[in-house]
FIKOLZA-1660 file (N, C-alpha, C; in steps of 0.1 Angstrom, whole numbers, plus 5000, padded with zeros to 4 digits):
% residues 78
   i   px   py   pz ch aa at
   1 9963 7828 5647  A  X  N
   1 9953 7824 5656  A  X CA
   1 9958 7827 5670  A  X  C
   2 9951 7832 5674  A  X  N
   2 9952 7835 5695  A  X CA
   2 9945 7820 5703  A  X  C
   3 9951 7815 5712  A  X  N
   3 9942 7810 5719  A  X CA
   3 9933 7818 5726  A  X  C
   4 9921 7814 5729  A  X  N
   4 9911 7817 5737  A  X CA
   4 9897 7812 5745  A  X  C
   5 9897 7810 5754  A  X  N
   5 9887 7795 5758  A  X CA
   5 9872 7806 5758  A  X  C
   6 9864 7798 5744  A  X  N
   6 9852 7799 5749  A  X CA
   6 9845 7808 5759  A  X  C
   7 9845 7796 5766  A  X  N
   7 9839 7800 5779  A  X CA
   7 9838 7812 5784  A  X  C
   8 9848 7819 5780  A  X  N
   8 9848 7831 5783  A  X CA
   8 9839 7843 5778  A  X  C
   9 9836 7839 5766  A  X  N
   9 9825 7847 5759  A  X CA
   9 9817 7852 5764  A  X  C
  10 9809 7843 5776  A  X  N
  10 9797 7850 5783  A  X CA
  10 9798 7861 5792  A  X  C
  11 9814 7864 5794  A  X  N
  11 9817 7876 5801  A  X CA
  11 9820 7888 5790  A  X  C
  12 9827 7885 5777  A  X  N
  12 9827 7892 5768  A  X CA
  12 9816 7898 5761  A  X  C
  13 9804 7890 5760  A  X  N
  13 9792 7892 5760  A  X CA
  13 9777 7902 5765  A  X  C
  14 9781 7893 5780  A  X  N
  14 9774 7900 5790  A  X CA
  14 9775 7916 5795  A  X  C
  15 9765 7915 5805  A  X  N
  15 9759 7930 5803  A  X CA
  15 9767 7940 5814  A  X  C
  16 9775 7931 5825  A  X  N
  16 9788 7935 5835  A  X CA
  16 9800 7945 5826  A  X  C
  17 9793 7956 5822  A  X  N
  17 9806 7963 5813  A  X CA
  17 9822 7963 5819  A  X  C
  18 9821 7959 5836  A  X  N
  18 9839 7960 5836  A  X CA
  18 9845 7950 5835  A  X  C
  19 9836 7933 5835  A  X  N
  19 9837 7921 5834  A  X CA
  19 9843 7923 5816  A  X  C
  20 9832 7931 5808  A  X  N
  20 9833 7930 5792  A  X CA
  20 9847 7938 5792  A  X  C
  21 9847 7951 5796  A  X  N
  21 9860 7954 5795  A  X CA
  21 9877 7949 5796  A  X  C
  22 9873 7944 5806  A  X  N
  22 9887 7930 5810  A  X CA
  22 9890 7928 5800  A  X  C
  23 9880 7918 5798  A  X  N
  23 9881 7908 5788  A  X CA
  23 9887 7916 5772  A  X  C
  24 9874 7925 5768  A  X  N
  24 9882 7931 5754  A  X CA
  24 9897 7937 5753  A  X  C
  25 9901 7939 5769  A  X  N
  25 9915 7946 5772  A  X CA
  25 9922 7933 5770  A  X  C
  26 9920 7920 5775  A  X  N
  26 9935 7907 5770  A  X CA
  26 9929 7904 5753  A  X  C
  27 9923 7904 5748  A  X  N
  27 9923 7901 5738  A  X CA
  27 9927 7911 5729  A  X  C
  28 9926 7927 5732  A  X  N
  28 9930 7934 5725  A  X CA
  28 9917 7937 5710  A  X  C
  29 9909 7943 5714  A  X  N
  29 9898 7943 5710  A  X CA
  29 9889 7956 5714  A  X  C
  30 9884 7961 5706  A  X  N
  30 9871 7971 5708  A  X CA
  30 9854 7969 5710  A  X  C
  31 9858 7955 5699  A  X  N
  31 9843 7954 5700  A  X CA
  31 9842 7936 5703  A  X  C
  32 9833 7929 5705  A  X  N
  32 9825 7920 5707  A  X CA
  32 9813 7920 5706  A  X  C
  33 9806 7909 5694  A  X  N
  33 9793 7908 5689  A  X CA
  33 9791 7891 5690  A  X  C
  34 9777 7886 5689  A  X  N
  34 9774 7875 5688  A  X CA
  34 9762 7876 5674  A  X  C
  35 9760 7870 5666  A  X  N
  35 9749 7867 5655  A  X CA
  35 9745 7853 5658  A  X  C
  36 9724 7850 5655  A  X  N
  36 9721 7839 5656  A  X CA
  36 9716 7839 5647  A  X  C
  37 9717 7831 5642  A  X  N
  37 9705 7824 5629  A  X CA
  37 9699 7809 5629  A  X  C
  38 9684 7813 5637  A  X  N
  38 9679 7798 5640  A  X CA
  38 9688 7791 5645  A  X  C
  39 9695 7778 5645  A  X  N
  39 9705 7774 5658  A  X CA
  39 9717 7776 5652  A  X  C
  40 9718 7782 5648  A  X  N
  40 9732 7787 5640  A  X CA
  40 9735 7799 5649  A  X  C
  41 9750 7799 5655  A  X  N
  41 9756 7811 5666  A  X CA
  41 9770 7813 5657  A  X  C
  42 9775 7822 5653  A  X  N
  42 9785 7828 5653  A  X CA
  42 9788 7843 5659  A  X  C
  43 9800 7838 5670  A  X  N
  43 9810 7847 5679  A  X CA
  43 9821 7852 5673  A  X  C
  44 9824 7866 5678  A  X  N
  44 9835 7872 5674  A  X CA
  44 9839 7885 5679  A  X  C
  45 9853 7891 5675  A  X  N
  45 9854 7907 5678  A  X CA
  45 9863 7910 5667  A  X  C
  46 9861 7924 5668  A  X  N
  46 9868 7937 5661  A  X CA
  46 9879 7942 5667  A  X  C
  47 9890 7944 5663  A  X  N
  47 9900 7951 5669  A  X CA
  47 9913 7957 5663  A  X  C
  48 9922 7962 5665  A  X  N
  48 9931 7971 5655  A  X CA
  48 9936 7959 5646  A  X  C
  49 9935 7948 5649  A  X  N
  49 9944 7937 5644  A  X CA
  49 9932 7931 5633  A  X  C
  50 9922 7938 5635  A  X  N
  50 9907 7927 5621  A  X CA
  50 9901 7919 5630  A  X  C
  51 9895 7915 5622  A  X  N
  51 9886 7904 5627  A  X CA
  51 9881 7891 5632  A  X  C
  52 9880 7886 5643  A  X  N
  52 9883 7867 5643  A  X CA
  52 9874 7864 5651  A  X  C
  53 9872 7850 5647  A  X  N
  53 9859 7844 5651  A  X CA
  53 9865 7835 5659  A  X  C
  54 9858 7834 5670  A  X  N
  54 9859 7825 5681  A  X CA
  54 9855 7814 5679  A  X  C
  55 9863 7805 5676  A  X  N
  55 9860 7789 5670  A  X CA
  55 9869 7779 5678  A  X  C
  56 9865 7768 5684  A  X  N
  56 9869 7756 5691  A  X CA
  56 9881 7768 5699  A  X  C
  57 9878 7773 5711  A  X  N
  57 9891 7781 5717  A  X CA
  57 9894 7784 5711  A  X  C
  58 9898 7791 5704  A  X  N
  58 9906 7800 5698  A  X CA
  58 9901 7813 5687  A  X  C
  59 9909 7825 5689  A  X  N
  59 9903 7836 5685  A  X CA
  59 9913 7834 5666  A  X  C
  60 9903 7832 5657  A  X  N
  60 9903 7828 5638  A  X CA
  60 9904 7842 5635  A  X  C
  61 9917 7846 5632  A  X  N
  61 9916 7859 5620  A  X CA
  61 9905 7855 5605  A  X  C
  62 9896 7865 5606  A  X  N
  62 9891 7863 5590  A  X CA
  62 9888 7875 5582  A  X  C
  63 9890 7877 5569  A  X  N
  63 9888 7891 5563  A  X CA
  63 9871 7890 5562  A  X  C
  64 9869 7903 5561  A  X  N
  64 9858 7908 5559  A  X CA
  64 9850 7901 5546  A  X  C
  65 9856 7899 5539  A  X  N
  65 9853 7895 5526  A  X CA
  65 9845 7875 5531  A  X  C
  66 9854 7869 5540  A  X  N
  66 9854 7855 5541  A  X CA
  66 9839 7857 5552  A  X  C
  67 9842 7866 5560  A  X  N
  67 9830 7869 5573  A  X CA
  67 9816 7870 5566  A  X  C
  68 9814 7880 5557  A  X  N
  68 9804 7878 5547  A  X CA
  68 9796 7870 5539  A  X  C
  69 9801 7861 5532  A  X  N
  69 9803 7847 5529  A  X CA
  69 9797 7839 5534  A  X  C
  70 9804 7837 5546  A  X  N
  70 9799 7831 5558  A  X CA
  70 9784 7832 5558  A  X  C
  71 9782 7847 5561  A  X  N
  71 9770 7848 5568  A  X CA
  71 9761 7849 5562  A  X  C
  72 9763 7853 5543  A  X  N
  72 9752 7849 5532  A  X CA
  72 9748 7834 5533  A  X  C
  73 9760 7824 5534  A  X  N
  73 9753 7811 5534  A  X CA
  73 9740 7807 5547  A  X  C
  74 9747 7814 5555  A  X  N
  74 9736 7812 5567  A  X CA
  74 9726 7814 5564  A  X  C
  75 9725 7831 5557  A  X  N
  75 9710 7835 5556  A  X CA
  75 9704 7829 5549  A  X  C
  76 9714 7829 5537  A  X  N
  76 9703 7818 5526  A  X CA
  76 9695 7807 5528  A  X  C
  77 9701 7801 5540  A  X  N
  77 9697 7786 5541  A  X CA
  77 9685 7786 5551  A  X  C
  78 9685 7799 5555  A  X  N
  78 9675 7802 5568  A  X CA
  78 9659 7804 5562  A  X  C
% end
């Protein structure tokens, strides 16, 4: 686990690509995505290191396999 505050997301996010860039350059990352499902939000990025979800501060290593999972239950219940 990396620390990482939140808050930051909206720059990671947002549509200021040298604000996004910064940011994916300290985390060490390529990508940055957000998914909603009805009030369900799950944050996260891609990067040579895998995958981690941005949960209470901090950037959660999770395999592909667990991310999926995840995101069946959501749909299901949606």
């Amino acid at each position: 686990m990396r620390p990482f505050p939140t808050a930051r997301m909206a720059e990671l996010l947002g549509e200021d690509q040298d604000a996004r860039d910064t940011v994916l350059a300290e985390v060490g990352a390529r990508t940055a995505w957000s998914i909603a499902v009805g009030e369900w939000q799950l944050t996260g990025i891609n990067g040579p290191d895998g995958l981690h979800l941005a949960l209470e501060d901090r950037l959660t290593p999770v395999t592909n396999t667990a991310f999926y999972r995840l995101l069946c239950e959501q749909l299901g219940a949606y």
